[in-house]
C-alpha positions in Angstrom: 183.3 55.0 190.4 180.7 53.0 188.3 180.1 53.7 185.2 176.6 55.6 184.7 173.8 53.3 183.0 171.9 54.4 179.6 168.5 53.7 178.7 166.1 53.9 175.6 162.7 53.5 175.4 159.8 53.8 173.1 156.3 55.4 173.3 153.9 55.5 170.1 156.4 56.5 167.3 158.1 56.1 164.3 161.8 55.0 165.6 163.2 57.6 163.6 164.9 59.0 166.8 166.4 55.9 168.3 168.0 55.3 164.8 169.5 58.7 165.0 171.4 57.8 168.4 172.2 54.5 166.2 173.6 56.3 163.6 176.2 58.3 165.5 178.5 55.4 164.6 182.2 56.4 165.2 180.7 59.4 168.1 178.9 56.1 170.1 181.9 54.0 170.0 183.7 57.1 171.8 180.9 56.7 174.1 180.7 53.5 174.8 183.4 53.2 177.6 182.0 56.0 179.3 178.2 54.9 179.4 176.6 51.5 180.0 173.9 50.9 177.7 171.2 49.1 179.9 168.4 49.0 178.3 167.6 49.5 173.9 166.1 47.0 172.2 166.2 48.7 169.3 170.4 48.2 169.3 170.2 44.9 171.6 167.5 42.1 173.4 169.6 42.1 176.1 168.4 44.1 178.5 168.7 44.9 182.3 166.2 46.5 184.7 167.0 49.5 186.3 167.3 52.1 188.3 168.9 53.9 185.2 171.1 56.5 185.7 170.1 58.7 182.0 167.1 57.7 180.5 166.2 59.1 176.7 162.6 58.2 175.8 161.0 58.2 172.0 157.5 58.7 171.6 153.8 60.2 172.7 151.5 59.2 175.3 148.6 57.4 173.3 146.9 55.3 175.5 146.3 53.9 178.8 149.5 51.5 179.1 151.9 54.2 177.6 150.7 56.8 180.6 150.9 53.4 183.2 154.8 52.9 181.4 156.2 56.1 181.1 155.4 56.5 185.5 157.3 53.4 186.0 160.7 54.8 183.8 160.0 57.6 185.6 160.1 55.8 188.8 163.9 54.0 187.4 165.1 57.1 186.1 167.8 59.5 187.7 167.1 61.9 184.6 164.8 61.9 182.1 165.1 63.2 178.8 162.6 63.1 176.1 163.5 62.7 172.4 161.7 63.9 169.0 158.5 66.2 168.5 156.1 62.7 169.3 157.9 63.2 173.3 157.9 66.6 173.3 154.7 67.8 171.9 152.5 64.8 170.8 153.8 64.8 167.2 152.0 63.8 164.3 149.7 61.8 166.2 148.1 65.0 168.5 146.8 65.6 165.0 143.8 63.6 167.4 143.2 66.1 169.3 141.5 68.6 167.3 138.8 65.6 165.9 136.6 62.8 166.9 138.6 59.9 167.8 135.7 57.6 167.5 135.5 58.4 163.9 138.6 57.9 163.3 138.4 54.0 164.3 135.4 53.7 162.6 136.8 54.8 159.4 140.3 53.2 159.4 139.7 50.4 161.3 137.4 47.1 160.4 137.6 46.0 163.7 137.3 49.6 165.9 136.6 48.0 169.1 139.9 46.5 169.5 141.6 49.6 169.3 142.8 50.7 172.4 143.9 54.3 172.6 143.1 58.0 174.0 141.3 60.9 173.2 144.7 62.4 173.0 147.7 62.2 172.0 150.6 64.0 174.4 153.9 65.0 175.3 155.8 62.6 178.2 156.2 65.8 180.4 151.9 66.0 181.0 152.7 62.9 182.9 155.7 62.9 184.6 158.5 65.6 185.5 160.9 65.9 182.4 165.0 66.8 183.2 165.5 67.9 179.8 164.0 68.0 175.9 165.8 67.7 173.0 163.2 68.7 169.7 163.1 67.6 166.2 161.7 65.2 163.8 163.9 63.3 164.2 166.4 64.9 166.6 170.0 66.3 165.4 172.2 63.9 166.2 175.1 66.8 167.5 172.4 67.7 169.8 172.0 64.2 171.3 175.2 64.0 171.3 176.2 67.1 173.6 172.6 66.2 176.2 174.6 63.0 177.0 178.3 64.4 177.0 176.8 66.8 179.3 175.1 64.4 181.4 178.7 62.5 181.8 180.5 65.8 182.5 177.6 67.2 185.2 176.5 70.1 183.4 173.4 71.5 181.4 173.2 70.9 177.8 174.2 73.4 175.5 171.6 73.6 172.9 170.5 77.0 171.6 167.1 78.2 171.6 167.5 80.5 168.7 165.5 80.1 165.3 166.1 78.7 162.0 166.1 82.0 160.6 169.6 82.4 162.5 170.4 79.4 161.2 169.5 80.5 157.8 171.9 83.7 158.4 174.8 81.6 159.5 175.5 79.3 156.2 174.1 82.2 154.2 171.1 81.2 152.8 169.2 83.4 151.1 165.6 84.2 152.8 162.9 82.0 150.5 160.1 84.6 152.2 161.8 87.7 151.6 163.0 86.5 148.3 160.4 84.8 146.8 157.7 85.3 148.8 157.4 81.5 150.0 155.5 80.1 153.2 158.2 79.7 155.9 157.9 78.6 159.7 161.7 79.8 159.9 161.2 82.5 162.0 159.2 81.2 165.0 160.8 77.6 164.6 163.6 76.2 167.4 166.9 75.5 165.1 168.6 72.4 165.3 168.1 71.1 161.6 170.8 73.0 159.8 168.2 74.9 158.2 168.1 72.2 155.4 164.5 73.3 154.2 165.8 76.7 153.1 168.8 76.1 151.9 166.9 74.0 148.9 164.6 76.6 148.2 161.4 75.3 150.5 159.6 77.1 153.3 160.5 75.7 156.9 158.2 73.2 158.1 158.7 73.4 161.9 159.9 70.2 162.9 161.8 71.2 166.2 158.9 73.3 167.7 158.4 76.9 168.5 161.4 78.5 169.5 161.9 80.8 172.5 161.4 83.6 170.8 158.2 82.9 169.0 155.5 85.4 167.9 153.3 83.2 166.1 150.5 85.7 165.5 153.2 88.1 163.8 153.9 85.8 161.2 150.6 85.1 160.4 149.6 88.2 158.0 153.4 86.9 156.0 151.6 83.9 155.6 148.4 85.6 154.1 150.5 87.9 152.0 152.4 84.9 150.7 148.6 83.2 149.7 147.9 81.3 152.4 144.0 81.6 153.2 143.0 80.4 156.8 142.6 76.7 156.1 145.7 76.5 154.6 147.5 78.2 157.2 145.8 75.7 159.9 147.1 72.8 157.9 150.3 74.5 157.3 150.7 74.7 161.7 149.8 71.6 162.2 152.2 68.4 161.3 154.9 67.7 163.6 154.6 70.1 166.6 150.5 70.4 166.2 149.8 70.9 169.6 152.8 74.2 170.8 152.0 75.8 168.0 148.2 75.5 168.4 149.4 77.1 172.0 151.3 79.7 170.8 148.1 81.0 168.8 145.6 80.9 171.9 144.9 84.3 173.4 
């Protein structure tokens, strides 16, 4: 039998992602027999077309060439799994969606007309089918870790769909809503963190998403108790998964 082929790729993102499959360190090396690493220039320049048998891909679709590249990996990919809230849900730069692009150039940029981007900003799977995706800003690396030991070992990946208020429970953090009566997205957020906001006393800020579980428009009056007024609330929604929760708020 061959050995399967791996391959990484970028869309419009930070890296932070790619560097977390980088920094599995000792847990890669154990990998690295098992898996052919094809294609990752942020680990290597040399590089090999495909077809690709497991194909992880980092990022948002911002503008024409990223929606033109991510149908050709589709096309090279046996699966497809998409990495980090920018694959998965537009991440911090769907923030575009909900204001005048055009204004935007003008006021950043000196130079707006060469900018060449979307309206939008979205996730990987509004453009092509998606096998699996893995949430977070930036992913867990555990998490990575089992999507591509199950890949080798044929099966689905085992990552929960609970929320960080389970997480909370497990390593016995004490509830900063309940307690103190600070803002938290912990109860309508996918786990996967570690529930690392909590356990230092902040409110959690949703980087993995709406979990599978989520009532959104419950939480909202907590978030008004706790002094949030509307604008603050919208602000408070929108970071790193802008555009589910947005969803999960639409009648």
């Amino acid at each position: 039998m061959t050995t399967p082929t791996l391959a990484v790729f970028k869309l419009a993102s930070c890296d932070g992602c790619q560097l977390t499959l980088l920094d599995c360190e000792d847990e890669l090396l154990a990998l690295a027999g098992r898996i052919d690493v094809a294609h990752f220039l942020e680990a290597s320049s040399d590089t090999r077309p495909g077809p690709y048998d497991l194909t992880l891909v980092e990022g948002s679709v911002t503008t024409a060439a990223d929606a033109r590249r991510i149908r050709e990996i589709r096309g090279c990919s046996r699966f497809l799994v998409t990495i980090g809230a920018c694959a998965t849900a537009g991440g911090v730069q769907a923030l575009r969606n909900f204001a005048d692009v055009d204004e935007f150039r003008r006021t950043v940029y000196a130079r707006p007309e060469y900018i060449d981007s979307l309206a939008t900003s979205t996730p990987v799977s509004a453009h092509v089918d998606v096998d699996f995706e893995l949430r977070g800003c930036p992913i867990d690396r555990g998490q990575l870790l089992e999507v591509i030991t199950a890949f080798l070992a044929g099966r689905k990946p085992d990552v929960p769909d609970h929320s960080v208020c389970f997480a909370c429970k497990r390593r016995g953090t004490v509830c900063v809503t309940v307690a103190h009566g600070t803002p938290c997205l912990g109860p309508v957020t996918h786990a996967g963190c570690g529930a690392i906001c909590p356990a230092y006393g902040r409110g959690c800020y949703g980087c993995f998403g709406p979990s599978g579980s989520t009532d959104l428009p419950a939480l909202i009056p907590l978030l008004r108790r706790d002094g949030m007024d509307e604008r603050d609330t919208e602000r408070f929604l929108h970071t790193f998964n802008a555009l589910p929760f947005d969803e999960e708020l639409r009648p």
